[in-house]
C-alpha positions as CSV (number, residue, x, y, z in Angstrom):
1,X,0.0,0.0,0.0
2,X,1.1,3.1,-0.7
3,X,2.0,6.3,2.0
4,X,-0.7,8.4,-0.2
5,X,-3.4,5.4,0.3
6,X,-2.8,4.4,4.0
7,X,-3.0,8.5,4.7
8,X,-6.8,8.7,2.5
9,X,-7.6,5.3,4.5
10,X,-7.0,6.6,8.0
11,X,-8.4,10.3,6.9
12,X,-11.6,9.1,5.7
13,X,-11.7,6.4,8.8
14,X,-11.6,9.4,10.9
15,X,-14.3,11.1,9.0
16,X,-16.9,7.8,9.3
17,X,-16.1,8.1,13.1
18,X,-16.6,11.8,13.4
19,X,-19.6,11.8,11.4
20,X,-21.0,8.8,13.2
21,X,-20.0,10.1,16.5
22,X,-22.1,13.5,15.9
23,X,-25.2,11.3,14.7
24,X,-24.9,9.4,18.5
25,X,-24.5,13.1,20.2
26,X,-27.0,14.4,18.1
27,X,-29.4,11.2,19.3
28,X,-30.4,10.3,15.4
29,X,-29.0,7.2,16.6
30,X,-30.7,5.9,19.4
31,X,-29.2,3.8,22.0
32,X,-29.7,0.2,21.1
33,X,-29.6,0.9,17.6
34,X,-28.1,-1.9,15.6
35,X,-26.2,-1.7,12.4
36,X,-23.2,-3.6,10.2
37,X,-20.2,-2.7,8.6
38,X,-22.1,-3.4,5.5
39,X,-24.5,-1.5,6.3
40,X,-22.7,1.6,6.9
41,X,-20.5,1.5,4.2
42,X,-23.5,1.3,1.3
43,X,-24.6,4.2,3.4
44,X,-21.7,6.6,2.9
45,X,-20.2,4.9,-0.6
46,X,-17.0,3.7,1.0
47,X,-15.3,0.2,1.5
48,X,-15.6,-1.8,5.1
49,X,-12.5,-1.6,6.0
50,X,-12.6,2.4,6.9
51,X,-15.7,1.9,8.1
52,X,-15.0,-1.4,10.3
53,X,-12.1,0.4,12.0
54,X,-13.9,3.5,12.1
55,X,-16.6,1.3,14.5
56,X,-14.1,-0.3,16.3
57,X,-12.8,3.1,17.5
58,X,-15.8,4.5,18.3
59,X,-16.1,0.5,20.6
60,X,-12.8,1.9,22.2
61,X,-14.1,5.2,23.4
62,X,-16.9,3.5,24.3
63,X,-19.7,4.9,22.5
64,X,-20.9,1.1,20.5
65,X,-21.2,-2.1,21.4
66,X,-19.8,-4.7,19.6
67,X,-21.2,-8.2,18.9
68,X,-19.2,-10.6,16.6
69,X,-22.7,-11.9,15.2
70,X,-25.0,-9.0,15.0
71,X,-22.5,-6.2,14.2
72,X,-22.9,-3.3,16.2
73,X,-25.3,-1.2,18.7
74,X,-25.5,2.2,20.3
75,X,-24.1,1.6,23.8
76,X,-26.7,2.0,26.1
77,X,-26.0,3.9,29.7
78,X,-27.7,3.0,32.5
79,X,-28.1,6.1,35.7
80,X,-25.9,3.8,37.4
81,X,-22.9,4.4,34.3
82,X,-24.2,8.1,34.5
83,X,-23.5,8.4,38.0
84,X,-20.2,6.8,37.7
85,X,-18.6,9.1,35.3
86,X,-19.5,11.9,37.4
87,X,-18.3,10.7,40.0
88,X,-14.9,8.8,38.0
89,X,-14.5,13.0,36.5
90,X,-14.8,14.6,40.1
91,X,-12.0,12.2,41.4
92,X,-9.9,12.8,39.2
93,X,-10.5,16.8,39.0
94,X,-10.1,16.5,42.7
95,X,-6.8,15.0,41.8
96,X,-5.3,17.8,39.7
97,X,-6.0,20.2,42.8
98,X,-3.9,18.7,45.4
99,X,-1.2,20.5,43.7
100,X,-2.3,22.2,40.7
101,X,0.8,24.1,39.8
102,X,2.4,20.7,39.2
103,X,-0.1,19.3,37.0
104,X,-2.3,22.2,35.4
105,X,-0.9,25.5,33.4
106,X,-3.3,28.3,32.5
107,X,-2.2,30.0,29.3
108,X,-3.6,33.4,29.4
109,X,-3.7,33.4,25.4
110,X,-6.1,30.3,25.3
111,X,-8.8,32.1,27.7
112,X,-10.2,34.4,24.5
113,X,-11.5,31.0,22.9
114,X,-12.9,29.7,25.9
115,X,-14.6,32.3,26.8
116,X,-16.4,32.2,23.4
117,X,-17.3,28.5,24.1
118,X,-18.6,29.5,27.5
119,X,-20.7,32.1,26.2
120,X,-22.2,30.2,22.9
121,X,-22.6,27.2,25.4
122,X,-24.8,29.3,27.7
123,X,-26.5,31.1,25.4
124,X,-27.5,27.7,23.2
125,X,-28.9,26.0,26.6
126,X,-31.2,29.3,27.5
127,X,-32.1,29.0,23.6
128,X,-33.2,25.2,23.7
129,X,-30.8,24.6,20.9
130,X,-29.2,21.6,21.9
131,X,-27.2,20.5,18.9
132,X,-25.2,24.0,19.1
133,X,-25.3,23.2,23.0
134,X,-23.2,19.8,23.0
135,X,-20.6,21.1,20.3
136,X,-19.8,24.2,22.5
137,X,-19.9,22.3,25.5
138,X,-17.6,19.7,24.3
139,X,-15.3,22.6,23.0
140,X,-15.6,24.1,25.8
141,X,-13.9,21.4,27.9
142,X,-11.6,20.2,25.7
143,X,-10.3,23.3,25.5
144,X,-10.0,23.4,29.0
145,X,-8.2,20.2,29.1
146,X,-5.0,21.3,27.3
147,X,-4.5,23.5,30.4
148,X,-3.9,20.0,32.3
149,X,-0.6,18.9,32.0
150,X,-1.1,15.5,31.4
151,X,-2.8,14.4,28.2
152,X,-4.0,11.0,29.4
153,X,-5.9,12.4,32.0
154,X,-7.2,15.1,29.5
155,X,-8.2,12.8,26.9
156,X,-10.0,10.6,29.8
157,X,-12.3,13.8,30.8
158,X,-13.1,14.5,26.8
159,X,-14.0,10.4,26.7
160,X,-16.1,10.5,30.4
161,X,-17.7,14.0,28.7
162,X,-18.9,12.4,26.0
163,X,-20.5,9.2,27.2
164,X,-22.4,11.5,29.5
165,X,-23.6,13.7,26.6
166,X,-24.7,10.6,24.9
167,X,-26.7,9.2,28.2
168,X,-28.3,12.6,28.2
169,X,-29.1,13.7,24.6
170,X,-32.2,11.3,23.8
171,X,-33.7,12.3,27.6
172,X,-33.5,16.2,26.4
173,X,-35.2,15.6,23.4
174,X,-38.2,14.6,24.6
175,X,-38.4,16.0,27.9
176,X,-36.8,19.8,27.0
177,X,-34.4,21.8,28.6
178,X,-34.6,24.4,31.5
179,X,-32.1,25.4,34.2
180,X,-33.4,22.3,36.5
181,X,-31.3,20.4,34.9
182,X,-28.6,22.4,33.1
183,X,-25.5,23.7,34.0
184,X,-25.0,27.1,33.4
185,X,-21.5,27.7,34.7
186,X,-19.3,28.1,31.9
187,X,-18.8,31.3,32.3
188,X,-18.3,31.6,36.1
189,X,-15.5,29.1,35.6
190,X,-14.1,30.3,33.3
191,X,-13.4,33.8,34.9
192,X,-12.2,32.6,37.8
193,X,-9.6,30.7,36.0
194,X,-8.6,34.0,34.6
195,X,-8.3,35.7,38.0
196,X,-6.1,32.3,39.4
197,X,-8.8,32.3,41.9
198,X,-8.4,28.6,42.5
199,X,-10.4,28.5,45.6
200,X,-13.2,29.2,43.2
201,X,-12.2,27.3,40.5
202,X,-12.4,24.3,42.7
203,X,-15.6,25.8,44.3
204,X,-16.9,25.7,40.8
205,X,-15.3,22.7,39.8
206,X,-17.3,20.7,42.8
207,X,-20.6,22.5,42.4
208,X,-20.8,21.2,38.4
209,X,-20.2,17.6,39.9
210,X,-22.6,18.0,42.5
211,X,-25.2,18.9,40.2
212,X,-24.8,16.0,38.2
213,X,-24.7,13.4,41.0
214,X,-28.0,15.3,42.7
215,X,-29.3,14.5,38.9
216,X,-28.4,11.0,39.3
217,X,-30.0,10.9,42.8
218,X,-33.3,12.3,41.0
219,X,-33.6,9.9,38.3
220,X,-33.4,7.2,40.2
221,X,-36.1,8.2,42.4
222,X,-38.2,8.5,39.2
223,X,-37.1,5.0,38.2
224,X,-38.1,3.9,41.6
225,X,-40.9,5.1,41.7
226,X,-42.1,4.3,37.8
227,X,-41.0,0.7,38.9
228,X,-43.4,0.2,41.8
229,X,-46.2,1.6,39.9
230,X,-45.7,-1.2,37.1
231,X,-45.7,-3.6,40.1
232,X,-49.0,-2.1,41.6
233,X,-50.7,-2.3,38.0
234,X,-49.6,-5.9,37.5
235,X,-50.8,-7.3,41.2
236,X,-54.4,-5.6,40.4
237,X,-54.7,-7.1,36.8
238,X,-53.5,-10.3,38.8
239,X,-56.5,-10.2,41.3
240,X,-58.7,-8.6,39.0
241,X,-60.2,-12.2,37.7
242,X,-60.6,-13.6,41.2
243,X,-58.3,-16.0,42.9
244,X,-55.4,-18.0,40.4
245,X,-55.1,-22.0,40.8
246,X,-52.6,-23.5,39.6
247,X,-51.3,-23.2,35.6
248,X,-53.5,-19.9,35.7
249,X,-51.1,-17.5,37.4
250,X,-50.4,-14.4,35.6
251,X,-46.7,-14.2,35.0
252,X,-45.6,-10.6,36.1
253,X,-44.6,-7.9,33.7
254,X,-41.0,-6.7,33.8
255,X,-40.9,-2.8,35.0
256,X,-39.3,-0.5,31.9
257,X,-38.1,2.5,33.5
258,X,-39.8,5.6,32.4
259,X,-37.7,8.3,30.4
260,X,-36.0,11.1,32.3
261,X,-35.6,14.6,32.0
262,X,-31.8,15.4,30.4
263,X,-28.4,16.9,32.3
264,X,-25.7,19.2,30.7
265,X,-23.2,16.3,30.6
């Protein structure tokens, strides 16, 4: 193969994975939405094997599900995954502050651009414009993240960020957005970053976590709830034709948890 082909190759294996990556975040594909490498390849015109490793990296970052027989699935997250991002991110934001001028560098030059992220982001959540919300957002903190000094960590918030953005997007679109369950301090934290006010960059910094795990705490209280409803309706259809003998029992239905208003991942 030559340099010029493997370079087109890997270019355009990045593009299936962006593009496919912005259809998740976007929620135009659901979660538990199964496809093939076949499948995906008659759909943009190219060969399988972009497209094949363009779903195996998008399996990596944890965004599909792979299944050697049915091809691949929008990864479904549970509250439980939800909550264990937010709380995975806090730990290891708590981390960087033990000694932050060891493992974080602000460059003042960088602030301009993220403080147009902050702003957009802001401004597309009071809008209800969520597509513009989740690019800016995700901007946002990446950006962010090249102030940390260590890339595998920074690359490890992006990945957490995005997971969270896809447990979220499909609840938002049905259920809408307000400020009970958005976060609107981009821009907070971002100016206190620019003063090297780090007591308020961490009280910031704790505050966004907090919000999310109170989130968490809330939608499990819905699924609780939605769950012993389901049970109530099932024992009163069970009773409702008189006592059961034997062979006649009606089998219980399995509880679906009801859908859940959305969080700015």
């Amino acid at each position: 193969m030559s340099p010029s082909a493997g370079v087109t190759r890997n270019t355009l294996r990045q593009q299936i994975a962006d593009a496919l990556r912005d259809e998740v975040l976007a929620g135009r594909l659901p979660p538990g939405r199964e496809f093939t490498v076949k499948q995906i390849a008659e759909q943009y015109g190219v060969s399988a094997t972009p497209v094949r490793e363009a779903l195996f990296d998008l399996s990596a970052q944890g965004l599909l599900a792979s299944d050697q027989h049915r091809g691949f699935q929008v990864r479904e997250f549970t509250v439980a995954d939800y909550r264990a991002m937010a709380e995975a991110r806090a730990l290891v934001v708590e981390g960087l502050f033990r000694n932050p001028a060891e493992r974080v560098a602000v460059r003042p030059e960088g602030l301009a651009s993220i403080r147009r992220r902050a702003a957009e982001a802001v401004r597309a959540a009071k809008g209800g414009d969520l597509d513009v919300l989740i690019g800016y957002d995700l901007r946002f903190w990446r950006e962010l993240g090249q102030f940390v000094l260590n890339p595998y960590i920074a690359d490890f918030l992006t990945r957490l960020r995005v997971q969270a953005w896809v447990f979220a997007v499909h609840r938002l679109r049905r259920d809408g957005m307000d400020e009970n369950v958005l976060w609107f301090g981009h821009e907070e934290l971002v100016e206190a970053i620019a003063r090297g006010d780090r007591e308020q960059v961490h009280a910031e910094m704790c505050s966004y976590y907090a919000h999310a795990l109170a989130w968490a705490d809330r939608l499990e209280a819905r699924e609780a709830e939605g769950d012993g409803e389901q049970n109530a309706e099932g024992g009163a259809e069970g009773n409702a034709d008189g006592p059961a003998g034997p062979g006649s029992a009606v089998p219980p239905q399995s509880p679906q948890p009801p859908e859940s208003p959305g969080h700015c991942a």
